[in-house]
Structure formats: structure tokens, C-alpha cells
C-alpha positions as semicolon CSV with decimal commas, in nm:
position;residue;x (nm);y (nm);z (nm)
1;X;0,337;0,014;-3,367
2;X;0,222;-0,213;-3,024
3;X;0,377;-0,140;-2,692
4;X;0,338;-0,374;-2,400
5;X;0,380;-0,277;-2,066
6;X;0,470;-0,570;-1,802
7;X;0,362;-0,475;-1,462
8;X;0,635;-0,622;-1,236
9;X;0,513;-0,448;-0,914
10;X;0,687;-0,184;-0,724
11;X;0,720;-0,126;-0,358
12;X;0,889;0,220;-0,250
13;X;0,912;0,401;0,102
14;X;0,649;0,619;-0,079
15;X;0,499;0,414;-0,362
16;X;0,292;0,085;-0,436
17;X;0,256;-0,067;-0,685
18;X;0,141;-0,432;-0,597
19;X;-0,210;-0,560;-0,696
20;X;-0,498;-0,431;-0,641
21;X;-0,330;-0,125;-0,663
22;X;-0,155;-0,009;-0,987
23;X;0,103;0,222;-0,949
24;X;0,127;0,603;-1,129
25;X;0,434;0,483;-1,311
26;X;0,212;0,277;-1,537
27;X;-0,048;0,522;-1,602
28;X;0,238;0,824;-1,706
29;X;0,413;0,550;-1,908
30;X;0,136;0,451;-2,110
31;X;-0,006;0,872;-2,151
32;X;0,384;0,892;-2,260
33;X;0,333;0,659;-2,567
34;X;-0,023;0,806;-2,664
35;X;0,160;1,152;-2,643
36;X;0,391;0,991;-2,905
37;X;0,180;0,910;-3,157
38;X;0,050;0,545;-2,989
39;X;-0,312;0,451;-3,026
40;X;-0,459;0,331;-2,761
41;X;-0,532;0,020;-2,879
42;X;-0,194;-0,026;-2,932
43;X;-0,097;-0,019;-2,633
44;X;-0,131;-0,305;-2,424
45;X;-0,049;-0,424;-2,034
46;X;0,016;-0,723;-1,848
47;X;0,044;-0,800;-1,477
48;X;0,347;-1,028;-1,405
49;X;0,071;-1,296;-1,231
50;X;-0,100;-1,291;-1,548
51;X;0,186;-1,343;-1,724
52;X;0,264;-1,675;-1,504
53;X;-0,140;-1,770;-1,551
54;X;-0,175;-1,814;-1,881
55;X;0,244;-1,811;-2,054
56;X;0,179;-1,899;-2,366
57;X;-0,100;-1,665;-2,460
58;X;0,149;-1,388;-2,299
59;X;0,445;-1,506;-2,493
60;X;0,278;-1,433;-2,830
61;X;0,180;-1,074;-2,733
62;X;0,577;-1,044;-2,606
63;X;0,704;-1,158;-2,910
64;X;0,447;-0,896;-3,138
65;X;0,510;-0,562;-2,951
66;X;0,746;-0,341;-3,083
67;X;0,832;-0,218;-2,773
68;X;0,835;-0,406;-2,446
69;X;0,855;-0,151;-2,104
70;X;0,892;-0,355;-1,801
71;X;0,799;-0,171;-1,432
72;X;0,937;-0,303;-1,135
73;X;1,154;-0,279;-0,802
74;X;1,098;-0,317;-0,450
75;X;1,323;-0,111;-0,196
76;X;1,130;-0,218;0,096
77;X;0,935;-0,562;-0,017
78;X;0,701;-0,653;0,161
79;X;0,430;-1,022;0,179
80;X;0,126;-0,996;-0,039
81;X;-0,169;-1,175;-0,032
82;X;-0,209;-1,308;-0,386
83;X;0,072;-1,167;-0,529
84;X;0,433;-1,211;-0,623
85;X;0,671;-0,921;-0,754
86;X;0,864;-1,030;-1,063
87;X;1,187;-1,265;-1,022
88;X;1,541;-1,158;-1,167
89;X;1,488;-1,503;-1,356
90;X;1,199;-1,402;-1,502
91;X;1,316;-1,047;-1,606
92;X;1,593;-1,287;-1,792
93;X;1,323;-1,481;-1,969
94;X;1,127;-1,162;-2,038
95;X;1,452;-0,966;-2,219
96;X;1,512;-1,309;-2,417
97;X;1,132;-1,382;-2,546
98;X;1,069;-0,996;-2,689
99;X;1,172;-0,953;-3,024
100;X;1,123;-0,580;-3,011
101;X;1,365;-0,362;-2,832
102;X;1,326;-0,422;-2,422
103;X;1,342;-0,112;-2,173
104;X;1,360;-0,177;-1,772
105;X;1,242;0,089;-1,553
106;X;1,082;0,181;-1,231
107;X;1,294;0,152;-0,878
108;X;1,486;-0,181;-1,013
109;X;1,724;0,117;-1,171
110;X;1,835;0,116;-0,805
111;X;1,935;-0,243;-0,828
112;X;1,718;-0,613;-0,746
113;X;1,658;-0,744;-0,396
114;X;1,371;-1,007;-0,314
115;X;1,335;-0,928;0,030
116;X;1,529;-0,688;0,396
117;X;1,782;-0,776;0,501
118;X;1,999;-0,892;0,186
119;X;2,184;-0,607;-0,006
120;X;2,042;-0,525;-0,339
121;X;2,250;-0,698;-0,662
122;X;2,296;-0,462;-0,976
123;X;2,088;-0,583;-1,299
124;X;2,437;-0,651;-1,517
125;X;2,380;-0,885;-1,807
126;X;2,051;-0,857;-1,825
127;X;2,082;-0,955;-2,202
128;X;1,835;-0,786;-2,500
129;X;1,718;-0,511;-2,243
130;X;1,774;-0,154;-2,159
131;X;1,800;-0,102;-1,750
132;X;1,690;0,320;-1,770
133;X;1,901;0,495;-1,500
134;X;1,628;0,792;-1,448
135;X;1,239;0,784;-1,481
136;X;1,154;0,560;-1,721
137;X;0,861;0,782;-1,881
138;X;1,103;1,022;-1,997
139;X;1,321;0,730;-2,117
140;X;1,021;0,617;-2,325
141;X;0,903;0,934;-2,446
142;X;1,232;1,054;-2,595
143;X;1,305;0,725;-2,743
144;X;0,995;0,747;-2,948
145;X;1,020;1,101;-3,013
146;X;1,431;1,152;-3,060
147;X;1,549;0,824;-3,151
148;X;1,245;0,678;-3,317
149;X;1,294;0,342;-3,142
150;X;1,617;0,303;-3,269
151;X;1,902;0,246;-3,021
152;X;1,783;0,354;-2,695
153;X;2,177;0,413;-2,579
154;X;2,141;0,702;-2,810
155;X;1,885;0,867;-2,557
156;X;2,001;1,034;-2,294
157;X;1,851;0,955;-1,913
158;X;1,685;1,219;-1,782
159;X;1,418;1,273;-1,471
160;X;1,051;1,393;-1,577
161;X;0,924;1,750;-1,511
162;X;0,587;1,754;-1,314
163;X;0,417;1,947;-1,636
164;X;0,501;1,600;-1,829
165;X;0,307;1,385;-1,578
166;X;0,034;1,628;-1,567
167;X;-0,044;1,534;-1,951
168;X;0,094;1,155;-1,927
169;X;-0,121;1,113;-1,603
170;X;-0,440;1,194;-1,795
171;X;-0,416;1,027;-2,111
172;X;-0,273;0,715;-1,944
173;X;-0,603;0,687;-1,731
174;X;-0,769;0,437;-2,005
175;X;-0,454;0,136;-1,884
176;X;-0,685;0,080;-1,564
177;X;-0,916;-0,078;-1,755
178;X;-0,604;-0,356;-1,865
179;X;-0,594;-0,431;-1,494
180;X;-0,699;-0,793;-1,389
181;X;-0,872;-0,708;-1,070
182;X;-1,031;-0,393;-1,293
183;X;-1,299;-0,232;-1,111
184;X;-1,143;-0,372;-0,840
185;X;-0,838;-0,169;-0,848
186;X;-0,662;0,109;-0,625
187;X;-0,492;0,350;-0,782
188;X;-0,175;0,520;-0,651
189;X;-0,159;0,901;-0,683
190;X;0,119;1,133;-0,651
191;X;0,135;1,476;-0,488
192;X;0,476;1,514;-0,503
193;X;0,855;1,348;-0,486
194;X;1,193;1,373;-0,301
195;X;1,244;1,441;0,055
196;X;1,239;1,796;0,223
197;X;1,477;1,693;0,509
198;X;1,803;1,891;0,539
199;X;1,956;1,535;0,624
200;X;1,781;1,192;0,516
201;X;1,792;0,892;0,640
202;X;2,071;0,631;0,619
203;X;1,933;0,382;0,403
204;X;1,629;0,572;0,200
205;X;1,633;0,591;-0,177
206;X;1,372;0,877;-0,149
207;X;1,636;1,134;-0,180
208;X;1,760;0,949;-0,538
209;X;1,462;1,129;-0,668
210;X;1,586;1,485;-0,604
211;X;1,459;1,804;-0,398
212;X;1,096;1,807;-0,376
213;X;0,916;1,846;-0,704
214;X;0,512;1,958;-0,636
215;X;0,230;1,885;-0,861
216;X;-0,030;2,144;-0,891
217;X;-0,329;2,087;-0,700
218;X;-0,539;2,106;-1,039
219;X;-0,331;1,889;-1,203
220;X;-0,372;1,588;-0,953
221;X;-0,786;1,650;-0,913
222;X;-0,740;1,637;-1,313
223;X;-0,609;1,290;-1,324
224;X;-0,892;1,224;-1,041
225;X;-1,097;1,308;-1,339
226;X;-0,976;1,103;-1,598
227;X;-0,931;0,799;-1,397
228;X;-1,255;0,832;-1,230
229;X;-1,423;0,864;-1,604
230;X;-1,253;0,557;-1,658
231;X;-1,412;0,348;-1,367
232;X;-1,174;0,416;-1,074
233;X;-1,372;0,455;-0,742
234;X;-1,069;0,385;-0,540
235;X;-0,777;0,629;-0,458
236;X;-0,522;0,677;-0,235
237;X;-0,243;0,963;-0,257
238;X;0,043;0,763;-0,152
239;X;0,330;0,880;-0,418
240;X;0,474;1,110;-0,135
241;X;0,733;1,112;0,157
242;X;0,519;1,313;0,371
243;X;0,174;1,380;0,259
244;X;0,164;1,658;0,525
245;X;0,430;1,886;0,362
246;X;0,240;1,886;0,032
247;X;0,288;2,204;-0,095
248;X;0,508;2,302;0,216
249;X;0,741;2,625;0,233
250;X;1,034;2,654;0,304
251;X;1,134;2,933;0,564
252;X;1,441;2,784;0,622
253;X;1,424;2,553;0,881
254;X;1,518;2,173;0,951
255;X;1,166;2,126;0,785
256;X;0,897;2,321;0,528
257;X;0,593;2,444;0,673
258;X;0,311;2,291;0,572
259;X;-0,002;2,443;0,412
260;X;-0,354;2,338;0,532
261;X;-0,496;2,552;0,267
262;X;-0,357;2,363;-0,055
263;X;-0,446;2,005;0,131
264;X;-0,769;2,127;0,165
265;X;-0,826;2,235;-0,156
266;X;-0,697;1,904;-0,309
267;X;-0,907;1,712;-0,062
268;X;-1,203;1,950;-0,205
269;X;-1,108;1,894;-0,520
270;X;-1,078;1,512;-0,541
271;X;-1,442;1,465;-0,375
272;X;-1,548;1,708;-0,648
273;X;-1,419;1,532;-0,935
274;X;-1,524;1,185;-0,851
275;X;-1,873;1,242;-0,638
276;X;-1,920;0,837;-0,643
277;X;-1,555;0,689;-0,538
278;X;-1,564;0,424;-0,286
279;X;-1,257;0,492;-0,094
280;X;-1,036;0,788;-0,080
281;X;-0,693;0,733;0,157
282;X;-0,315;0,856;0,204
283;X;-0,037;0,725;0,319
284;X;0,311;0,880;0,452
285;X;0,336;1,094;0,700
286;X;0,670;1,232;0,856
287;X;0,633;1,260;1,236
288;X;0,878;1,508;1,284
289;X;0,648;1,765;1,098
290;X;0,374;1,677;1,304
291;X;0,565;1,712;1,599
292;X;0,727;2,069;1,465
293;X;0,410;2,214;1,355
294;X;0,144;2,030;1,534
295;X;-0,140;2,361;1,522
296;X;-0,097;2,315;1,122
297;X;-0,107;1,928;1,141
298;X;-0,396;1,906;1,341
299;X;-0,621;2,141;1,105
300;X;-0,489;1,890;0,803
301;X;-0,590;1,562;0,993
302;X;-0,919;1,736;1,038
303;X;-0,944;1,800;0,654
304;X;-0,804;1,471;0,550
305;X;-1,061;1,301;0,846
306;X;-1,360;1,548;0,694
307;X;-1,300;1,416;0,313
308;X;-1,182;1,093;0,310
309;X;-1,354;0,746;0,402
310;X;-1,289;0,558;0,678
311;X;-1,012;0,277;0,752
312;X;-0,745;0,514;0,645
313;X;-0,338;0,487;0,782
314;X;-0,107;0,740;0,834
315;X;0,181;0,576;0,825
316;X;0,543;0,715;0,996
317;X;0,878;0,594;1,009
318;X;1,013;0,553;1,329
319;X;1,268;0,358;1,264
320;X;1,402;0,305;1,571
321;X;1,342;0,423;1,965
322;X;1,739;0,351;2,015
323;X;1,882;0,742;2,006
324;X;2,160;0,598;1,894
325;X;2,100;0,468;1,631
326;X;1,844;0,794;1,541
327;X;2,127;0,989;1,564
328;X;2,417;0,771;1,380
329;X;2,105;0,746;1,048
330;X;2,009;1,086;1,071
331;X;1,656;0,992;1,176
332;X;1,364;1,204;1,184
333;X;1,222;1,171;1,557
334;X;1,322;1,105;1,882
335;X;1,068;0,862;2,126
336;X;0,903;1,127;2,274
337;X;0,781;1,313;1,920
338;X;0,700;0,991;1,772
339;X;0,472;0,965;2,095
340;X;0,309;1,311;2,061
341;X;0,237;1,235;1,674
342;X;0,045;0,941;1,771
343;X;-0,144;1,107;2,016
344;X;-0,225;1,382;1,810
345;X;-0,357;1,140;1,519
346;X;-0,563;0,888;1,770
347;X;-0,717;1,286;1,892
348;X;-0,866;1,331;1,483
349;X;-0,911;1,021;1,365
350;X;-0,945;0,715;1,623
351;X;-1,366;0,719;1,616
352;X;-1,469;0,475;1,399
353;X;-1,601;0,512;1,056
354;X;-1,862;0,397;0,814
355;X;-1,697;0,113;0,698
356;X;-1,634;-0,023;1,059
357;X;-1,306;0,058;1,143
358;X;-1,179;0,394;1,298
359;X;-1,124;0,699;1,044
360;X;-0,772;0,717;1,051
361;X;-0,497;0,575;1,273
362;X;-0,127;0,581;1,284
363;X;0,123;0,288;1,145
364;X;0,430;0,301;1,261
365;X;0,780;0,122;1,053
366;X;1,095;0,010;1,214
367;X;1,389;-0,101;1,041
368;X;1,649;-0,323;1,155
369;X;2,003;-0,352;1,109
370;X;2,103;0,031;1,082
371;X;2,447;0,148;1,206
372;X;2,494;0,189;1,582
373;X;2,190;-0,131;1,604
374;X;2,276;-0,337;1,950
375;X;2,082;-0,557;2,173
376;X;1,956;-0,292;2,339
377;X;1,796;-0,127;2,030
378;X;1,560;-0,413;2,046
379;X;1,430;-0,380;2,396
380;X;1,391;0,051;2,370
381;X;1,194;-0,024;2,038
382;X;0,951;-0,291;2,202
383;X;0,911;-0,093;2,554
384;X;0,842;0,209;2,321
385;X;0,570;0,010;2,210
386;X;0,452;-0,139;2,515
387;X;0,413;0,215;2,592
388;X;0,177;0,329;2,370
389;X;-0,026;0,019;2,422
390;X;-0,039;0,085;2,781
391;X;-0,135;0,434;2,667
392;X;-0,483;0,327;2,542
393;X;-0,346;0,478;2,214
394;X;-0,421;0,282;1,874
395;X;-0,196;0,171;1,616
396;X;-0,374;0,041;1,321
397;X;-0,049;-0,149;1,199
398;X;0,285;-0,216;1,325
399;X;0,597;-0,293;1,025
400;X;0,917;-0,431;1,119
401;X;1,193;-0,502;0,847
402;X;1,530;-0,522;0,809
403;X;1,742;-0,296;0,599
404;X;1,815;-0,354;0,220
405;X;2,157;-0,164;0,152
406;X;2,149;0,073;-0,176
407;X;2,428;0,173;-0,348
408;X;2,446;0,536;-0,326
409;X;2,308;0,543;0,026
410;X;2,510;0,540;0,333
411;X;2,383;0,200;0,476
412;X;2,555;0,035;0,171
413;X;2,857;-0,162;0,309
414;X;2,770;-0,059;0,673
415;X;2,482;-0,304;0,725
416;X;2,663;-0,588;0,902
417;X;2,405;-0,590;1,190
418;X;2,150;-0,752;0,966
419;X;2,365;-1,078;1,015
420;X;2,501;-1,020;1,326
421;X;2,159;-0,956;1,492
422;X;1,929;-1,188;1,294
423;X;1,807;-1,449;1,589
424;X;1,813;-1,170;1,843
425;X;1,609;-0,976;1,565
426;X;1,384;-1,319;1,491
427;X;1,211;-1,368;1,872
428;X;1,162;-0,988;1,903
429;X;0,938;-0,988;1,562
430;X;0,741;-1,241;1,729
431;X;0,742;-1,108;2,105
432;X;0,617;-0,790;1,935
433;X;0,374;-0,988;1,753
434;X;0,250;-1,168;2,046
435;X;0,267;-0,908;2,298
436;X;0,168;-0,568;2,110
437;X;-0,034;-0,696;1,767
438;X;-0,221;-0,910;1,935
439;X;-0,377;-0,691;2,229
440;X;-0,342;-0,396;1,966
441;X;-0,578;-0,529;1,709
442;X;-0,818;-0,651;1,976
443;X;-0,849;-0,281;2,076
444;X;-0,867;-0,140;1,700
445;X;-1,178;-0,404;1,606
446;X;-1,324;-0,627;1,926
447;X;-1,528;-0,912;1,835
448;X;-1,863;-0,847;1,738
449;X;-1,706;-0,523;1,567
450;X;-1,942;-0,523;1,162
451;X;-1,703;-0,437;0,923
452;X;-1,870;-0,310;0,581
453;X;-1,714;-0,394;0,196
454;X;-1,459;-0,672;0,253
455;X;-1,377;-0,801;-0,150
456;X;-1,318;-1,169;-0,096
457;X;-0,992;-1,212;-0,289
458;X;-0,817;-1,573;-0,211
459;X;-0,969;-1,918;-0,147
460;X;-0,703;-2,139;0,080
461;X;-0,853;-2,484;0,164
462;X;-1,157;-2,420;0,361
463;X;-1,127;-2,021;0,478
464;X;-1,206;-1,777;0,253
465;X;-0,949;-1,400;0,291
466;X;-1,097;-1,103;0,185
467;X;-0,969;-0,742;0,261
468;X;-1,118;-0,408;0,271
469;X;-1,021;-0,192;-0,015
470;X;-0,759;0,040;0,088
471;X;-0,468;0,162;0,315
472;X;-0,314;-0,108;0,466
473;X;-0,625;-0,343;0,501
474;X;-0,691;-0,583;0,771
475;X;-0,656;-0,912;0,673
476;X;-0,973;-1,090;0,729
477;X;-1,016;-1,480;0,718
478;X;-1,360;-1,655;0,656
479;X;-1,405;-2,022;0,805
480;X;-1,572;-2,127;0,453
481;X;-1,552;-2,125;0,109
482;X;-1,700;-1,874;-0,096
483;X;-1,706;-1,672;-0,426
484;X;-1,424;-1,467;-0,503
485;X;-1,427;-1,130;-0,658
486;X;-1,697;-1,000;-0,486
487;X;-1,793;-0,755;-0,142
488;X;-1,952;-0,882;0,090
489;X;-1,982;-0,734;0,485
490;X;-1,871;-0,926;0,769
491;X;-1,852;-0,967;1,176
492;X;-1,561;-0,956;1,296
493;X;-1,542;-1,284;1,606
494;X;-1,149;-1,391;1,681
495;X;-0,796;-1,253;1,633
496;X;-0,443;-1,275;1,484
497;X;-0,117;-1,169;1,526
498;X;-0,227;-0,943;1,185
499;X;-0,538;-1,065;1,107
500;X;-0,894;-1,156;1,262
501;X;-1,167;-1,419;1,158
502;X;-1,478;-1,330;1,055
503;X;-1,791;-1,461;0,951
504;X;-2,039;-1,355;0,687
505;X;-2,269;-1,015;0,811
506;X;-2,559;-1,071;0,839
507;X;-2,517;-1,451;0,857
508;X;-2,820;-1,646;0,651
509;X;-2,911;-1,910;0,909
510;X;-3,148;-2,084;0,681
511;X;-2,830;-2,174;0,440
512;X;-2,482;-2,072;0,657
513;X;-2,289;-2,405;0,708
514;X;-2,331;-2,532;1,101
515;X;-1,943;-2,431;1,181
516;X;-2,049;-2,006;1,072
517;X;-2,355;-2,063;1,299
518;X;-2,179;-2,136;1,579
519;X;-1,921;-1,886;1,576
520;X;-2,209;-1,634;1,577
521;X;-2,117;-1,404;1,905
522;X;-2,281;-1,524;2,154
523;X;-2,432;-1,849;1,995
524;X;-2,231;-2,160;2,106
525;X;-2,193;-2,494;1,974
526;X;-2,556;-2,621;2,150
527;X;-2,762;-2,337;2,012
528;X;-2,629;-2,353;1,693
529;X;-2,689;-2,711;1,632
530;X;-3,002;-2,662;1,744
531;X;-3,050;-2,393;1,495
532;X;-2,949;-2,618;1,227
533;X;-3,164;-2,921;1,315
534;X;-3,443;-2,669;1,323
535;X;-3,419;-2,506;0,980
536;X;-3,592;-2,376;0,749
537;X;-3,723;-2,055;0,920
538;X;-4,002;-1,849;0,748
539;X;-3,916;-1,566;1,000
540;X;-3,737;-1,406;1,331
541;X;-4,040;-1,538;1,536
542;X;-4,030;-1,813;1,438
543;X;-3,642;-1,871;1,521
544;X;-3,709;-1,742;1,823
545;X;-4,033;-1,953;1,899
546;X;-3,837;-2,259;1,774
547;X;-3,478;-2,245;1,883
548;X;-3,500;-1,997;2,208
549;X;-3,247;-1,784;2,032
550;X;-3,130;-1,454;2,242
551;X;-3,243;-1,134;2,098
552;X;-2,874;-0,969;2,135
553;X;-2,784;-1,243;1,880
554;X;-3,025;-1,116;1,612
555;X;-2,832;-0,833;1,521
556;X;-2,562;-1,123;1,332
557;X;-2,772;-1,285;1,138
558;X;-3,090;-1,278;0,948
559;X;-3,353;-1,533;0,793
């Protein structure tokens, strides 16, 4: 028997899934099948964009698998670099080409939108193709179990129990290798699922997964293991709401109480299991527990800051500074708790790190078009910026979207500000972008700032982008064309709304093209061409002998 996975990409509130990272619902799928009898070599995986590279060679291995698992949805999509989630049209063309039976799972369950602000569109008539209601591992599993690949209407949907994953998430490890940007790639781990607030959030599908459901520390250092014997060196523990109430209790407040102890052991763990991984980062945190327990949040920062590498985001939904419309979408924090969980993240983690940018800083989300929304929201959310700006405090990245309305959620039907508001909602993403980005990422890496490990990824006319591996990475643009697919370290010399240009670190001045040389900090156009004219160099005196070159400018480049 030959299964096929399709990696359509999935972006949750707390999941990704979108190249170079690989989500967890790939890895449990494919333990799933080995569990069921599956070789390994057997099974077999395909990233939608390799899918569109090379059709026809993908088209054959389509029509040969017996069983054809596609993994998508995006609840809060996003703009990637080099990437592109999977279209409804090509989900059509998908279902059609497999001759074997067809199974669609992941978030898309929850129904298809491309991008906020349009209401998602249920998956009817999606011909030759199951759409699996609940987690699409257990689908799998008991169709090849129960049902024997039969009829998969004959198996009945059901949600996965965290002892499942803990053997799917290890002998699903070897997929990784299947990746296209394998080593390259950043894998998604989970800690837990499902949302520990009494009340959730108007338009989350978070709470579609259920109360809370807690791996065991050992179990996620386990799959650590297995992935890191497989080649992964970079991890981040994203597959969470709140990454801070990991392994929380519940004493019966509006929130559990986290445990320091059990983050630090996992933390221990992880750094244990795979002594030589490049990057280790989170993501998700909920404000309002910071804010509520801030003595217990501050020793887990400190953990998470000890064990991790540098460059990492917490990132928190705000929402919205309107309190309003906090209160009509039973948000999680009011302005002035937001405030003190930024403050009390920029305390741990704002020095920077190894890799050149600070250890760990807040990102905050807003979302746009929620019930109770006015004009006004718009100004309280951008002077609650402006505030923390003016507050010296760092933000490593600032998210604004508008709403995608769920069925089951109750935004769905009530989202009519998305329209309403869309101009008004158009020049504030850019005033924000103009007045708080900018200055913002200025402050979080000034020119001249080395950053260390930046894979070059895309080639776009003349400028190179590259990112770091990890949380949320800076976008970083190189005025020349080079390699892809490899790391190289840069200097960091102008800046974007979202991104900053950068030029090779430390810049070869017998070789680098005459427009690198002169954006060397503190060169200038004269000095550089001078440097140029002048070239070959056998050594730093002689540059310096030669061209008159500063000695504060040595530091960029080397001969």
C-alpha cells in the first residue's frame, strides 16, 4: 500500500504550518500510517509548491497512492515569502487526479478562506474526497485499522487522545526528511490544545478543539528525540494558545495557574535531547496570565530566556485597545495589562542575543472588524501603540488583520464592520506602519546592528531576501544577487516598514560589487569607489595605506 501526504499549509491562532516550517499534523499523520502497518517507504509527502514545480512528475505519484491525505487551512492567513497555501481550485484538481480514495483534513474542516476579512465558504462538492470533521490522524488511523480503506463514511470522526500523538509524533519523525527545504526546516511542536479561558474570544476557532488537553513533558522531549535523530536542529513549541499555562492548574479562577516547574523541565529536557539544535523558540502567549500571575511569569521568561536561542517572539493577542469592543468579544486584556505584559517581557528578554537580535520580545495581534468596532477603535488601538513606543519599550512585530467569520463562532454573521470600516481600516494599517514599524524596528536592530545565520531563501531581480531561522523572522533584503539555500551573516544598514537592508558580514572588498561597498556604514559613495579602483588588497594595511580607509569601518568588512 502507498500513502501520499499533500502538504497544503496551515495557519492557526496557535499553529504553522507554512514552509520552512512543517507542521505536527504531518508528522502524527504519517506515525498514524506506520502504526497501521505502512512502511516507511511507502509513505510519501509533497509540499503544495512542489506540487505546482514540477505537475507532472506529482501527478503520477497522485494517481499511484492508495491513499491520498491532504493537510490544509488557514484561520488567520497570513503573506509568505516564497510560499502559497493551497487554492480551493486546486483541492478540486487534487480530489479529481487521485485514483485512490481522497481524505481532507487539518483546519479546512472549519471551512476555506484565502485571506481576513472575507467569511470562510464550506468545502461542499468537493467531488472524490472525504472533508474529516475531527482530527484527521484519528480519521486516518481508524480507516486503516476499522474500515481497511474501504468507505471512509463508515468511520466515525473522532478527536485524538494525547497518548496517540505521543506514539504518532515519534514514528512520524522520518517525513522531515520529505521536506523540500530539509535541513532547512522548522518544526512545529505541540505542548498542548484548546483554550483555558472561562469565556473565549468572539471569533477564535481555538476553543473547536476542546478543554485543554496536556502532553506529558516526556512525551514532547521524546519527539525532540526522534526528530532531532532525524536531522532537525530547529524547533519551536508553537502548537499552544498560551505557552505560559502549559501544564497550568486550575484552582478555579478566570484562568489556570501556571507551573514554572514543568516549563522548566521541558525547557531542560529539549536542550538535553538535542545538545546541537540551532534554534529553539515559542510562540503564544496570553497576556492576561502574565498580567494575573506575573511572580510565576517572570520566573518562566527567565527559563524560556536561560534555554532558548536568541531572536525569539512571544506573541499576544490584543486584539483591540477599544474596551468596547474587549468587552462585547470577550477579550482577554484591557490596555493597561497588555501594557504591564510588555513591560514585564522587554524586563527578561530585550538584551540582545547571539544571533544579533534581542532574546525575546513581545508581538502583539489586532484584529479588525469585531462587534462593537467604530472609528474610534482605530485611534485607541494606534495611541495604545504610540504609547509603548514613546515608552522606550520594544515590540519585535506588530500584526494587524481583519476578522475571518467561522461558523460555530460568534463573529459568524456579526462581522459587518469588515466592510463598513475597510478604507478607514486601509490608512490606519499604513499610519501604523509608517509611524510605529518604522521607528520600532529602528530601535529593535539600528544600522550597523551584525546579525548572525540569515538562510538566503528568494532571489527578486537584483536583491537577494534571506531570513533568520525562526519565530517571526525579520525580513532581510540584500542589494545583490546571490546563492540561495545557504547562511550567510549580515550588517544590518537601512529600514522598512517590516523589513531592513543589509549587506553581506563581513563584506569581501576584494570581490563585493561597488554598490555593497558603498553602503558599508560609514563608507560613502567617494571612498568606496576609491576602494574599488584600488583593488586587489593583499591585506588591512594595505587598504588602509592605499585607500585612507577609517579604522571604525574595518569591523564590516574584511580582505
Amino acid at each position: 500500500m502507498k500513502a501520499l501526504i499533500i502538504d497544503g499549509y496551515v495557519d492557526e491562532p496557535a499553529c504553522f504550518g507554512v514552509p520552512p516550517y512543517i507542521s505536527p499534523y504531518i508528522r502524527y499523520l504519517a506515525g498514524a500510517m506506520r502504526e497501521q502497518g505502512i512502511h516507511m517507504q511507502d509513505i510519501f509527502y509533497s509540499a503544495i509548491d512542489s506540487i505546482r514545480l514540477n505537475p507532472k512528475v506529482h501527478e503520477k505519484i497522485i494517481r499511484e497512492a492508495d491513499l491520498v491525505v491532504i493537510i490544509a487551512g488557514m484561520t488567520v492567513p497570513g503573506k509568505y515569502l516564497r510560499s502559497t497555501p493551497v487554492s480551493l481550485e486546486e483541492l478540486h484538481v487534487l480530489s479529481r487526479t487521485a485514483t485512490g480514495k481522497v481524505v481532507l483534513g487539518g483546519p479546512i474542516r472549519l471551512g476555506f478562506s484565502s485571506e481576513g476579512g472575507k467569511r470562510a465558504s464550506s468545502l461542499s462538492g468537493l467531488e472524490n474526497a472525504y472533508c474529516c470533521g475531527a482530527d484527521v490522524e484519528a480519521f486516518v488511523y481508524d480507516l486503516l485499522r476499522d474500515a481497511k480503506l474501504e468507505d471512509p463514511v463508515n468511520v466515525n470522526e473522532r478527536f485524538r487522545f494525547v497518548q496517540e500523538i505521543g506514539r504518532w509524533a515519534k514514528k512520524g519523525a522520518f517525513i522531515i526528511r520529505q521536506h523540500p527545504d530539509f535541513p532547512n526546516v522548522m518544526c512545529e511542536l505541540e505542548t498542548y490544545r484548546g483554550c483555558g479561558r472561562r469565556k473565549h474570544c468572539s471569533f477564535c476557532t481555538e476553543p473547536f478543539y476542546g478543554s485543554p488537553d496536556h502532553r506529558p513533558v516526556d512525551d514532547v522531549i521524546a519527539e525532540v528525540q526522534a526528530l532531532y535523530e532525524e536531522g532537525a536542529r530547529y524547533f519551536r513549541i508553537g502548537r499552544q494558545p498560551d505557552l505560559l499555562s502549559y501544564q497550568a492548574k486550575d484552582r478555579g479562577g478566570d484562568l489556570p495557574v501556571p507551573d514554572p516547574m514543568a516549563i522548566g523541565s521541558l525547557y531542560r529536557g529539549i536542550r538535553a535531547a538535542a545538545p546541537g539544535l540551532q534554534v529553539l523558540h515559542m510562540d503564544n502567549a496570553n497576556p492576561a496570565t502574565i498580567a494575573a500571575f506575573p511572580d510565576e511569569s517572570k520566573e518562566i521568561l527567565t527559563t524560556i530566556v536561560k534555554y532558548h536561542t536568541s531572536g525569539d517572539v512571544a506573541a499576544m493577542g490584543m486584539e483591540s485597545a477599544d474596551p468596547e469592543v474587549i468587552r462585547r468579544n470577550g477579550l482577554k486584556v484591557m490596555p493597561d495589562e497588555m501594557l504591564s505584559a510588555i513591560e514585564l517581557i522587554n524586563e527578561i528578554g530585550a538584551k540582545r542575543g547571539a544571533n544579533g537580535m534581542p532574546e525575546l520580545l513581545p508581538g502583539l495581534n489586532f484584529v479588525h472588524g469585531l462587534m462593537g468596532e467604530t472609528k474610534e477603535t482605530f485611534r485607541l488601538n494606534y495611541d495604545f501603540l504610540k504609547k509603548v513606543l514613546d515608552s522606550e519599550l520594544l515590540l519585535r512585530r506588530i500584526n494587524i488583520r481583519q476578522v475571518i467569520a467561522f461558523e460555530g463562532t460568534p463573529m459568524f454573521g456579526n462581522d459587518a464592520a469588515v466592510a463598513r470600516h475597510k478604507k478607514e481600516f486601509l490608512r490606519y494599517k499604513e499610519k501604523v506602519r509608517k509611524d510605529i514599524d518604522l521607528p520600532m524596528l529602528r530601535k529593535v536592530v539600528p544600522a550597523g546592528t551584525i546579525l548572525r545565520n540569515v538562510l538566503l531563501e528568494v532571489n527578486d531581480g537584483n536583491t537577494t531576501f534571506g531570513r533568520q531561522m525562526g519565530s517571526y523572522p525579520l525580513l532581510i533584503g540584500i542589494p545583490a544577487k546571490r546563492a540561495t539555500g545557504h547562511y550567510t551573516d549580515v550588517t544590518v544598514i537601512d529600514h522598512g516598514f517590516r523589513s531592513v537592508t543589509a549587506i553581506p558580514y563581513p563584506l569581501d572588498v576584494n570581490n563585493a560589487e561597488l554598490e555593497l561597498l558603498q553602503r558599508v556604514p560609514g563608507m560613502g559613495k567617494a571612498m568606496a569607489a576609491n576602494i574599488f579602483i584600488e583593488r586587489p588588497y593583499k591585506n588591512t594595511r594595505e587598504l588602509m595605506d592605499k585607500t585612507g580607509v577609517k579604522s571604525d569601518i574595518l569591523r564590516y568588512i574584511e580582505i
